[in-house]
KOLPAKOL-289983 format. One line per field, with one value per residue (C-alpha): residue number from 1; x, y, z. Coordinates in nm, 4 decimals. Layout:
BEGIN
i: c(NUM ...)
X: c(X ...)
Y: c(Y ...)
Z: c(Z ...)
This chain:
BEGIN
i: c(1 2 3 4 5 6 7 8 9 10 11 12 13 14 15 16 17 18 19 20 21 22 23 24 25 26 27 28 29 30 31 32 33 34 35 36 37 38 39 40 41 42 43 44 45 46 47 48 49 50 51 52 53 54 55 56 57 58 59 60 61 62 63 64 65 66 67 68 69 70 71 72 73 74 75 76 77 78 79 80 81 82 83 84 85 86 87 88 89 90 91 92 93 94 95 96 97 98 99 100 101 102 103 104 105 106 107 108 109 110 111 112 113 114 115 116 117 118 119 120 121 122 123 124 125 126 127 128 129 130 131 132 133 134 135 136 137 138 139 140 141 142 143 144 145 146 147 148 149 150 151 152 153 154 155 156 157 158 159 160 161 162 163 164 165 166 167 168 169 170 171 172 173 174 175 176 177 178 179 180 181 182 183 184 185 186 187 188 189 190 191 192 193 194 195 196 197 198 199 200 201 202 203 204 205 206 207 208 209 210 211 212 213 214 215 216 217 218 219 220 221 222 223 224 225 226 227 228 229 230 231 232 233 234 235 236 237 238 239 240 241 242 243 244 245 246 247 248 249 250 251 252 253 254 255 256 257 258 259 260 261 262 263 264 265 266 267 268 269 270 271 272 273 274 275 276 277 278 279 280 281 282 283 284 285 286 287 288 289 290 291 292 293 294 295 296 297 298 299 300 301 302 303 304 305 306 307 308 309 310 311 312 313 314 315 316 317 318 319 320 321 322 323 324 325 326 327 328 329 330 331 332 333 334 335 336 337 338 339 340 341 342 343 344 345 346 347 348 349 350 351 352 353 354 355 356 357 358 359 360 361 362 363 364)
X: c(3.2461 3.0553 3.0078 2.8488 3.1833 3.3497 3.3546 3.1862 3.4357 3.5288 3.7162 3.9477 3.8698 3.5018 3.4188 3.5045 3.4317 3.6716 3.9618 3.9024 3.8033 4.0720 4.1016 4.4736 4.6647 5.0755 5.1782 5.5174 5.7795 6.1167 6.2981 6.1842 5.8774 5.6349 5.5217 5.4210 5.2004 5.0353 4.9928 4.7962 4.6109 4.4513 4.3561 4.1817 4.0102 3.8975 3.8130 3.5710 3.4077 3.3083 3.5752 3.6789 4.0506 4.4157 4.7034 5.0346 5.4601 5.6654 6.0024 5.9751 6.0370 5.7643 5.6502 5.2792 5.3242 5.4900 5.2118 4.9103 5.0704 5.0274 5.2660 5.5029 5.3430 5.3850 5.2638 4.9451 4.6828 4.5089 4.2152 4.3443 4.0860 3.7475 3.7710 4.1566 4.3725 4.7744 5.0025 5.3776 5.4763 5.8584 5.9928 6.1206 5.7492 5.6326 5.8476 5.6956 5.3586 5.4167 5.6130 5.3241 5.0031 5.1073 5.3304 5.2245 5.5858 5.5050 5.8624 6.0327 6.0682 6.3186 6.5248 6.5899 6.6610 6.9650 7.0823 7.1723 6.8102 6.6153 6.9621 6.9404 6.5512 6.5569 6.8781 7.0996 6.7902 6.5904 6.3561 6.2680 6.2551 6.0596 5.7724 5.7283 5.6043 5.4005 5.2815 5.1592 4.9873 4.8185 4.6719 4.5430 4.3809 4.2461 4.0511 3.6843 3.4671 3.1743 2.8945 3.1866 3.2827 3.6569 3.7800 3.9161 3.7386 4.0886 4.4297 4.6887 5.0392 5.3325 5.5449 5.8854 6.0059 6.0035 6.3764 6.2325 5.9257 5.9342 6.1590 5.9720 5.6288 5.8137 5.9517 5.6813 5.7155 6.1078 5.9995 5.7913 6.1175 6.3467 6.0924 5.8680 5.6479 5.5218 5.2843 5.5571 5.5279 5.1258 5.1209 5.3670 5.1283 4.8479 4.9933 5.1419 4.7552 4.6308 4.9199 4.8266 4.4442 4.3332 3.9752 4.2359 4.5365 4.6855 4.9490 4.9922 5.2297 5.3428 5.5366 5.6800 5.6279 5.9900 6.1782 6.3640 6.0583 5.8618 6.0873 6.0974 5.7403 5.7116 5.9565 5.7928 5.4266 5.6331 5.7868 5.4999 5.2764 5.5261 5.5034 5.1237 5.0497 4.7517 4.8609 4.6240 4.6041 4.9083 4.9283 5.1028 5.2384 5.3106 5.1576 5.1433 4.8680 4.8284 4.8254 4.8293 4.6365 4.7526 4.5575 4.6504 5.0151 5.0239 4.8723 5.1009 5.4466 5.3105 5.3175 5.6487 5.8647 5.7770 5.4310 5.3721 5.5266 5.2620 5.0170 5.0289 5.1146 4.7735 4.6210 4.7780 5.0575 5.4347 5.6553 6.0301 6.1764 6.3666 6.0627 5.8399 6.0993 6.1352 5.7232 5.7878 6.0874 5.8345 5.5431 5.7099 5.9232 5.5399 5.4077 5.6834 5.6882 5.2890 5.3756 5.6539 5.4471 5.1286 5.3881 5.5413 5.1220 5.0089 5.3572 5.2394 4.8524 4.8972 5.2242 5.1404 4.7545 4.6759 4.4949 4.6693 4.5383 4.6829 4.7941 4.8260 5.1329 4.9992 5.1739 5.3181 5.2098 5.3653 5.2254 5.0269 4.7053 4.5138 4.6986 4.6685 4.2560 4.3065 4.4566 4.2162 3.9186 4.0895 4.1026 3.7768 3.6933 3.8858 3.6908 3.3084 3.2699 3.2023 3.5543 3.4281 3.8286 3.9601 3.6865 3.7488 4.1373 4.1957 4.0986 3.8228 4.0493 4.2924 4.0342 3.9240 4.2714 4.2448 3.9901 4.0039 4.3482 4.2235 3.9474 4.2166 4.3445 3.9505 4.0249 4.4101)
Y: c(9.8285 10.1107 10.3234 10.6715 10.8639 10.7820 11.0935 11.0225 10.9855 11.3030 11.0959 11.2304 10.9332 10.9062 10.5004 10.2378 10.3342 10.6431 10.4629 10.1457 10.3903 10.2985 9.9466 9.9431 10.0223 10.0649 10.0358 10.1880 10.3215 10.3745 10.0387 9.9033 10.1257 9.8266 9.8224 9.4864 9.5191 9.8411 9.6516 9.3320 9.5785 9.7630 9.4082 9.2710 9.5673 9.5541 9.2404 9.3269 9.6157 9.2911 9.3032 9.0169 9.1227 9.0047 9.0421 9.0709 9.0715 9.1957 9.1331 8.7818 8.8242 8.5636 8.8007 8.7315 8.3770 8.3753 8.6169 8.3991 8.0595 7.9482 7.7371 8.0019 8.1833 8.1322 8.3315 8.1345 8.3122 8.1130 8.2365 8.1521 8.3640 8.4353 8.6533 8.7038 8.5844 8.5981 8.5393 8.6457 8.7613 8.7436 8.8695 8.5519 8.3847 8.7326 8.6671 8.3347 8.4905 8.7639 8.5360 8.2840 8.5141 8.7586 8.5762 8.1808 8.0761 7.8161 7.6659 7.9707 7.9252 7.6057 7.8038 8.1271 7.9052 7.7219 8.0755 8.4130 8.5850 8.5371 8.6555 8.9926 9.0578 8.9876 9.1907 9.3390 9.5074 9.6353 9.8791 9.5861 9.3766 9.6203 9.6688 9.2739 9.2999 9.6415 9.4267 9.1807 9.4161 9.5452 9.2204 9.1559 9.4664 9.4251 9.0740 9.0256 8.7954 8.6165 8.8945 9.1656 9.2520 9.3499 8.9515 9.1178 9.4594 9.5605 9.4734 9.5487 9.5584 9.5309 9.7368 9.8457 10.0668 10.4774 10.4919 10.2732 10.3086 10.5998 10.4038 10.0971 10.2806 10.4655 10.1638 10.1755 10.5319 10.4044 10.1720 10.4354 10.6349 10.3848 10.1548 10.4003 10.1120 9.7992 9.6164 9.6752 10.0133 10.0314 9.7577 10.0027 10.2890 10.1153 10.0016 10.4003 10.5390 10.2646 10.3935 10.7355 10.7107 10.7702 10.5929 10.2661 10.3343 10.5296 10.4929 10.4935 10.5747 10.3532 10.5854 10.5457 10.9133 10.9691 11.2413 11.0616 10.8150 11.1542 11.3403 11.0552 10.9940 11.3770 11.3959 10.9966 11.1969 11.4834 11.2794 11.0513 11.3642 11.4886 11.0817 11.1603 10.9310 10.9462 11.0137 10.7942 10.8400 10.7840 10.5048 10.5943 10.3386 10.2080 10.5145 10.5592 10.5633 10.8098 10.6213 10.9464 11.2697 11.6377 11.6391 11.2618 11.3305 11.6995 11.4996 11.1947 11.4437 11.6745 11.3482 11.2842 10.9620 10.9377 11.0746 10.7877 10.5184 10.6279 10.6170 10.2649 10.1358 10.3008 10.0175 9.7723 9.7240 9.7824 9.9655 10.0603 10.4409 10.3232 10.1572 10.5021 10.7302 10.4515 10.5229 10.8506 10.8730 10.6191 10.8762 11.1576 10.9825 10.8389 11.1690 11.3392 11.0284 11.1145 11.4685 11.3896 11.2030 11.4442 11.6888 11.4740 11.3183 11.7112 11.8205 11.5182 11.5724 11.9635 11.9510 11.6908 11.7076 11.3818 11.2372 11.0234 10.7494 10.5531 10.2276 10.2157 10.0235 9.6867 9.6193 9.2387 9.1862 8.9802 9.0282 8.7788 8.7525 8.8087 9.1510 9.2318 9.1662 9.4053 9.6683 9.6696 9.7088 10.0191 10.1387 10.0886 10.3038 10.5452 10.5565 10.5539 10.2045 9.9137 9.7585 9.5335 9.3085 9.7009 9.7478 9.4668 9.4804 9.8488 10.0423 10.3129 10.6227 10.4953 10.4111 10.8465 10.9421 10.7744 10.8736 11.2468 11.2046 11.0896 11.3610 11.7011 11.7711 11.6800 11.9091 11.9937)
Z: c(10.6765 10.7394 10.4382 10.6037 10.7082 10.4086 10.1657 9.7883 9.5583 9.2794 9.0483 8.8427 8.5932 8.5486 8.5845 8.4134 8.0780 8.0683 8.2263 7.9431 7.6696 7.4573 7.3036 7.4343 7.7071 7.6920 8.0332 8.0919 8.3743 8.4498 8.5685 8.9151 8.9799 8.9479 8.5579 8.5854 8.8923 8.6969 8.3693 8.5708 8.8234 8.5083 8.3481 8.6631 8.6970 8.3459 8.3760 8.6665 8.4630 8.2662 7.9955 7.7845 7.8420 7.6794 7.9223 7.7012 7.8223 7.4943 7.6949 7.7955 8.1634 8.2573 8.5726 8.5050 8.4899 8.8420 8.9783 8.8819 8.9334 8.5850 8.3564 8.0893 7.9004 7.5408 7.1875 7.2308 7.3533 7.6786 7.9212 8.2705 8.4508 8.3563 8.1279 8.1069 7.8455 7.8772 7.5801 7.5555 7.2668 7.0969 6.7602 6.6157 6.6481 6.4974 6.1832 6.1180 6.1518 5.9261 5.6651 5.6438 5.6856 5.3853 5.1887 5.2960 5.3550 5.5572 5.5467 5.6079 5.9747 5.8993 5.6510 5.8691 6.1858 5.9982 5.8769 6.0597 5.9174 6.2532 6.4378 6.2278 6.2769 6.6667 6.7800 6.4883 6.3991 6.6694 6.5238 6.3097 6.6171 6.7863 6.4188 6.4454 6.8100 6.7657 6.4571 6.6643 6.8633 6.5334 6.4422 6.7488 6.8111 6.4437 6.5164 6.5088 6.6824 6.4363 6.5358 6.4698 6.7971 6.8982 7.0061 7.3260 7.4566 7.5808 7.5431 7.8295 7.7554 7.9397 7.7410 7.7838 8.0138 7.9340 7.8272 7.5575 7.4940 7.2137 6.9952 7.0340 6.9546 6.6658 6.4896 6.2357 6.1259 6.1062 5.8360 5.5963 5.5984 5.4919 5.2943 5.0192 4.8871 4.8911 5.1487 5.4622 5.3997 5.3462 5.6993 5.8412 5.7991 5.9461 6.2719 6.3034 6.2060 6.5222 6.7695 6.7203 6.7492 7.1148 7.0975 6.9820 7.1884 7.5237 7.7484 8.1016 8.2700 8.6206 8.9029 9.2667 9.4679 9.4220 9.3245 9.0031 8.9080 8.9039 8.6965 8.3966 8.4640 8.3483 8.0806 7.9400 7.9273 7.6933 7.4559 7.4239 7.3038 7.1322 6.9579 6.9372 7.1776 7.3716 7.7669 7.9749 8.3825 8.5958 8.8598 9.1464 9.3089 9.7078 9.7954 10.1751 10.3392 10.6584 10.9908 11.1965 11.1629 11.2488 11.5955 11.6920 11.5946 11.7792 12.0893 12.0895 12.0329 12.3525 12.5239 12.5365 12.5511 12.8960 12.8757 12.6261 12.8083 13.1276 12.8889 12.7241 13.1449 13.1771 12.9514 13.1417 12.8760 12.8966 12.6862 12.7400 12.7217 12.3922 12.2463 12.3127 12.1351 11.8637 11.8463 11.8558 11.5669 11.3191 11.4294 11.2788 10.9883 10.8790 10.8967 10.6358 10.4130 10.3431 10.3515 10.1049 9.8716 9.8462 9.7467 9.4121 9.3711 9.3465 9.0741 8.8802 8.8507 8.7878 8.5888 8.3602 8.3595 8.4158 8.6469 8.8904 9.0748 9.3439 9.4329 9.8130 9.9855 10.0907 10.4384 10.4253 10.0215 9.8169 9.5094 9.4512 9.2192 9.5889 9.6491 9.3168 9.3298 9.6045 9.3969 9.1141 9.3623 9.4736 9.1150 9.0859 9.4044 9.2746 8.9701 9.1580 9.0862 9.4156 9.5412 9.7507 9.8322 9.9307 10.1555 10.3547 10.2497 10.3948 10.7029 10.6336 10.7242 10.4395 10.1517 10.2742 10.2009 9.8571 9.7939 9.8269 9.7131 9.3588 9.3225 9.4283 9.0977 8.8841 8.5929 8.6798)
């Protein structure tokens, strides 16, 4: 594609290396906005920037599996991309862990399965449920490669969802209330000092450009500062794209039903009186659903200062690893780096109206 109309790129996220600045990234949203498809966007495009990268599910749904066509995904870590590791973590496989790295009970995982321990840890007790995963988290984050690098450069979690999220993020300072010793409470303290550190950990926060997503979206970003968590970008997701500008929508409304239908039997085509007020009706219902959108992209970048960037609706996707290749590269567009699968992915009037979409609020 041509690149000489298209405008440069203000990002409100300055490359690569401010969007990854952190060594982890809790991906979160209300129910159904497309968490998942946020949390695997951000690791492909990591993974692009050249990032050795470690996808993780804490609620053992087994969407990434489906996405990328691999077998289940299991508390083993595996690399099934360049570059991209997936594991799956669970609470009950956390136990054993725990139990045999700082206390070398090896045999403990036969005793608790023939009791009701394991039952208590992974749902009587949630918050302890919930310390064993961020645990898990912890020691991954923690691991060092022989020449003392980080063993992944970024970790990308799909965490749960926002009417969740604080207590799940908050089970460790749980723990060093109720426990005032010992090496739960010191391990306790740790994983709280890593949650709350910004160059270690942010969150970021998955939306659709609707009224109630928007509204938790905002009130998720509050409580997670209020947490002392570190408030990453936004994604905006199935964001719509404008088909129609002012003066081509002005000139095809003067037209008319009729004055349209002439029109396309001008081109040697035909087209029915319904079918031109049908184009008509989608004409102006496309025009108000971008209209609509700017409106709730604009209250989220200036009344959360964040920076929002978008993830554009793919006509026909599926979801896929392909579409989802497709997403990251407009990430990275977004953020001044090359795209090159958007480019050829997206017309050049849409990749403009991302574009200048993602640099509008640059300081907000």
């Amino acid at each position: 594609m041509p690149e000489t109309n298209r405008p440069a790129p203000n990002p409100a996220v300055a490359g690569f290396d401010e969007l990854f600045s952190s060594n982890m990234l809790i991906v979160t949203g209300k129910g159904g906005v497309g968490k998942t498809t946020g949390a695997a966007t951000l690791a492909l495009a990591a993974v692009a920037s050249g990032r050795r990268t470690l996808l993780v599910e804490v609620e053992g749904r087994q969407g990434f599996s489906r996405t990328f066509g691999t077998q289940p995904w299991d508390y083993t870590e595996r690399e099934f991309r360049p570059g991209l590791w997936g594991a799956s973590i669970d609470a009950a496989e956390s136990v054993y862990e725990y139990l045999e790295l700082f206390y070398g009970l090896k045999r403990m995982q036969w005793v608790m399965e023939r009791s009701n321990a394991l039952d208590f840890v992974t749902t009587a007790a949630p918050g302890l449920r919930d310390l064993l995963l961020v645990g898990k988290l912890y020691e991954i984050e923690q691991r060092r490669r022989p020449d003392g690098r980080r063993q992944y450069d970024l970790i990308v979690v799909d965490a749960p969802p926002t009417g969740r999220i604080i207590p799940f993020l908050q089970a460790p300072e749980g723990v060093t209330e109720i426990v005032r010793v010992g090496p739960i409470r010191r391990q306790a303290g740790q994983i709280k000092e890593m949650l709350t550190d910004p160059g270690r950990v942010q969150a970021v926060l998955v939306t659709l450009l609707e009224e109630m997503p928007v509204r938790e979206t905002s009130e998720g970003i509050a409580a997670l500062r209020s947490a002392d968590i570190a408030i990453g970008p936004v994604l905006a997701n199935q964001v719509v794209t404008p088909r129609l500008g002012p003066r081509t929508l002005q000139t095809v409304m003067a037209l008319g039903a009729e004055g349209l239908r002439e029109r396309v039997a001008a081109t040697g085509a035909r087209m029915s009186g319904r079918t031109a007020e049908l184009a008509l009706e989608l004409a102006n219902a496309h025009t108000d659903r971008v209209a609509f959108q700017a409106g709730l992209w604009a209250e989220l970048a200036e009344g959360c200062g964040v920076p929002v960037l978008s993830l554009p609706l793919l006509t026909g996707a599926t979801f896929d690893a392909g579409d989802l290749d497709v997403l990251a590269d407009v990430v990275a567009l977004q953020l001044g780096e090359d795209g090159p699968r958007a480019t050829e992915e997206l017309d050049e009037d849409a990749i403009a109206a991302l574009l200048q979409r993602s640099g509008a609020e640059v300081g907000a």
